[in-house]
C-alpha positions as CSV (number, residue, x, y, z in Angstrom):
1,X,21.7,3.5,156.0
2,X,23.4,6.6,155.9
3,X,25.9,7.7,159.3
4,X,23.6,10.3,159.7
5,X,20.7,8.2,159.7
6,X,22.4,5.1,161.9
7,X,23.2,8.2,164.5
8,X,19.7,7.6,165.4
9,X,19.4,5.1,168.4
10,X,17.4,2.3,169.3
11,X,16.8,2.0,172.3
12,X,16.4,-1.7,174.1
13,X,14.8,-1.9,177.8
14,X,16.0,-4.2,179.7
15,X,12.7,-5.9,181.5
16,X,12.6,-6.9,185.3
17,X,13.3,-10.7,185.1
18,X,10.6,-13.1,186.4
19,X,13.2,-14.2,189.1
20,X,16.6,-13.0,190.9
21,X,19.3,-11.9,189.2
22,X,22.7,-13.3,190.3
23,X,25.3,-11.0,192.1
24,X,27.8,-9.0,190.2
25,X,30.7,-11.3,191.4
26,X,29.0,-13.9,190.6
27,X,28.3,-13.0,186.8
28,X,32.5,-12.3,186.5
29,X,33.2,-15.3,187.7
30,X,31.1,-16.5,185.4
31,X,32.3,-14.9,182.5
32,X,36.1,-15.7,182.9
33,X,35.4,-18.9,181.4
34,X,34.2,-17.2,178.5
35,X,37.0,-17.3,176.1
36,X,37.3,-14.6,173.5
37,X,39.4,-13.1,170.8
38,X,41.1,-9.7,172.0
39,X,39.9,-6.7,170.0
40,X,41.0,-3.1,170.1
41,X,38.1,-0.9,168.7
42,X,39.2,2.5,167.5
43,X,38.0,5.3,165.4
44,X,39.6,9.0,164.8
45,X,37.3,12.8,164.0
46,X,40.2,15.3,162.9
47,X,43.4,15.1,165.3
48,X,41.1,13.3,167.8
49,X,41.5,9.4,168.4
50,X,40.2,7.2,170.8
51,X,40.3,3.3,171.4
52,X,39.3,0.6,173.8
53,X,40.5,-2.9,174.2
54,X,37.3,-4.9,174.2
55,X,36.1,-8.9,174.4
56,X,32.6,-8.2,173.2
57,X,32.6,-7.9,169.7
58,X,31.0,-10.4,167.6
59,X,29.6,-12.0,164.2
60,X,25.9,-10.4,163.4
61,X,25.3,-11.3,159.4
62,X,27.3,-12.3,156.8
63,X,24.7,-10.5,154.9
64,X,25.5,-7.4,154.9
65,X,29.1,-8.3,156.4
66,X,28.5,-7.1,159.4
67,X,29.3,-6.8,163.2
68,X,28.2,-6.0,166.4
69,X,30.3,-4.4,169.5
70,X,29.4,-3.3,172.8
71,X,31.0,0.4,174.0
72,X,30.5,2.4,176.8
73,X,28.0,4.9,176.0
74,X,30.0,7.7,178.4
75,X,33.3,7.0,176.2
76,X,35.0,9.4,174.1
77,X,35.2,6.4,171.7
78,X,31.6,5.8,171.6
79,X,30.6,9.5,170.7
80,X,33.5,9.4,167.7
81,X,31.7,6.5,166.4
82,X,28.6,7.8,166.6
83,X,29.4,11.4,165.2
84,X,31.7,9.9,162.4
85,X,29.3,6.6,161.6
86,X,32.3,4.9,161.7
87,X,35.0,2.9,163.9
88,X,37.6,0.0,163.0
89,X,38.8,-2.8,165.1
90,X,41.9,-4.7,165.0
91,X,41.9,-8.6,166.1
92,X,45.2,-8.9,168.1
93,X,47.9,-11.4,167.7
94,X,49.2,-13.4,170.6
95,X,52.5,-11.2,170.6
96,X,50.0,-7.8,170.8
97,X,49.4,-8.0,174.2
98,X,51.1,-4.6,175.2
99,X,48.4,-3.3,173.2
100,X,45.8,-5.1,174.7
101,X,47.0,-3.5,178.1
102,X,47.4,-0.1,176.3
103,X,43.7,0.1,175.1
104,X,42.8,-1.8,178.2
105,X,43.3,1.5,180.4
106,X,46.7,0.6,181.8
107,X,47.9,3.4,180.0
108,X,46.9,7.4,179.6
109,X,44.5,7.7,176.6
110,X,47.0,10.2,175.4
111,X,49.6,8.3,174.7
112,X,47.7,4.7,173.7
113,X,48.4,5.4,170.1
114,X,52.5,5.3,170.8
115,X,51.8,1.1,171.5
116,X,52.1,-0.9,168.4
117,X,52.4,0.8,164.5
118,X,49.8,2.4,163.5
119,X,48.2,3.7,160.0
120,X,44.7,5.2,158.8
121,X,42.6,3.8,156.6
122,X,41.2,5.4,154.0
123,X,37.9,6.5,155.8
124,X,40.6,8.1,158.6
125,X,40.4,5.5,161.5
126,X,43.1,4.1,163.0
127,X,44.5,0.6,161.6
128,X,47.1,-1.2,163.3
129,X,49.5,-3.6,161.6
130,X,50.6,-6.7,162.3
131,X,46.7,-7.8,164.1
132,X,45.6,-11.1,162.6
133,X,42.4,-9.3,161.3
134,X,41.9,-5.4,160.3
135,X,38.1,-4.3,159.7
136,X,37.1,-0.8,158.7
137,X,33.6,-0.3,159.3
138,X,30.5,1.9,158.5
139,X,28.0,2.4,161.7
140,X,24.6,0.8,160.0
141,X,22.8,0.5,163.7
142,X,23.4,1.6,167.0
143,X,21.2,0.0,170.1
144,X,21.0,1.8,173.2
145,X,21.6,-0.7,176.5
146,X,22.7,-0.8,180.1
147,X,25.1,2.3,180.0
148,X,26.7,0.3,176.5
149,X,25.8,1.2,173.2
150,X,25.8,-1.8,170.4
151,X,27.2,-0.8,167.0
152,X,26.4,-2.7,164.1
153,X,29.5,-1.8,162.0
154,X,29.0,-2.8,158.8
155,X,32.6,-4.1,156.9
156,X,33.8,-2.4,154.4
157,X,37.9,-3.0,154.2
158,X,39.3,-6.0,155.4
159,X,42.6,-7.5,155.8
160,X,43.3,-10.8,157.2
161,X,47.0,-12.6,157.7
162,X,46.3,-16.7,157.6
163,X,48.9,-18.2,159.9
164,X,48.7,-15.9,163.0
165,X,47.6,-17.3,166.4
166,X,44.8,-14.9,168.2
167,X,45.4,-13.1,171.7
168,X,43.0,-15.0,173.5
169,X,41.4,-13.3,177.2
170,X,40.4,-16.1,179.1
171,X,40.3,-17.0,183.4
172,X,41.0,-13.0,183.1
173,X,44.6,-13.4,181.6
174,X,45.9,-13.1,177.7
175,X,46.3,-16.6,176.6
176,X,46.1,-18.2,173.1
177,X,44.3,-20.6,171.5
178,X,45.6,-24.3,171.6
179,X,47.4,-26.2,168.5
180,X,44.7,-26.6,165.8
181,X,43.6,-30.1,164.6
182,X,44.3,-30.5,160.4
């Protein structure tokens, strides 16, 4: 699929369930015991760049390598990616948690890109060193949801560091992962 071509959305309905939802408060709670890996999702279109600290990225296919993350779809960071057909994402380590507060909003979107050392890849999005994982990725689907759109950003650069402990959001504070078992 081209970027041209994965600029066409799908679009997903969300159906009326069979019974009542749960409240809003109730689905945070919720969701603070969910554990995840902190991400910052960026991607660049000339002098332009944009980012966003987000939880909700994940695995879809290891064939094509590939992966899935949920932006808003009023962002400047979600029309980039879907003008450019491209984004990258950076996997924070537990000392990158400035970052994670930089990307998170808690600082002008301006200035975001002053927070942490930053390079560009060769496609031209932003890549930030010292994460435990870099991806550079190629839009290959974009599903239209609940005021988010889901990219499927297929990976084509990666760099990983072995050794590095993730920045972990969990009980809505940075935390990271306990010792590992050999």
């Amino acid at each position: 699929m081209t970027a041209a071509e994965a600029g066409a959305v799908g679009f997903m309905p969300l159906a009326a369930p069979r019974r009542p939802l749960i409240e809003s408060h109730d689905f945070r709670n919720a969701m603070a015991a969910h554990a995840a890996t902190v991400t910052v999702v960026t991607a660049a279109e000339g002098e332009d760049r944009a980012g966003r600290t987000a939880t909700a990225v994940f695995s879809l296919s290891a064939t094509p390598p590939s992966i899935l993350v949920s932006i808003d779809s009023d962002s400047l960071l979600a029309g980039i990616m879907r003008r450019r057909g491209s984004f990258s994402l950076a996997m924070l380590e537990r000392s990158q948690w400035t970052i994670a507060n930089a990307f998170a909003g808690r600082t002008m979107p301006e200035h975001r890109f002053k927070v942490g050392q930053w390079e560009t890849w060769a496609s031209g999005n932003p890549k930030l060193q010292g994460p435990v994982v870099a991806m550079d990725c190629d839009v290959i689907g974009i599903i239209e949801t609940a005021g988010h759109l889901l990219f499927a950003g297929g990976i084509v650069a990666v760099e990983t560091v072995t050794g590095r402990t993730p920045l972990v959001w969990h009980d809505r504070g940075y935390a990271a992962p306990a010792g590992r078992e050999k």
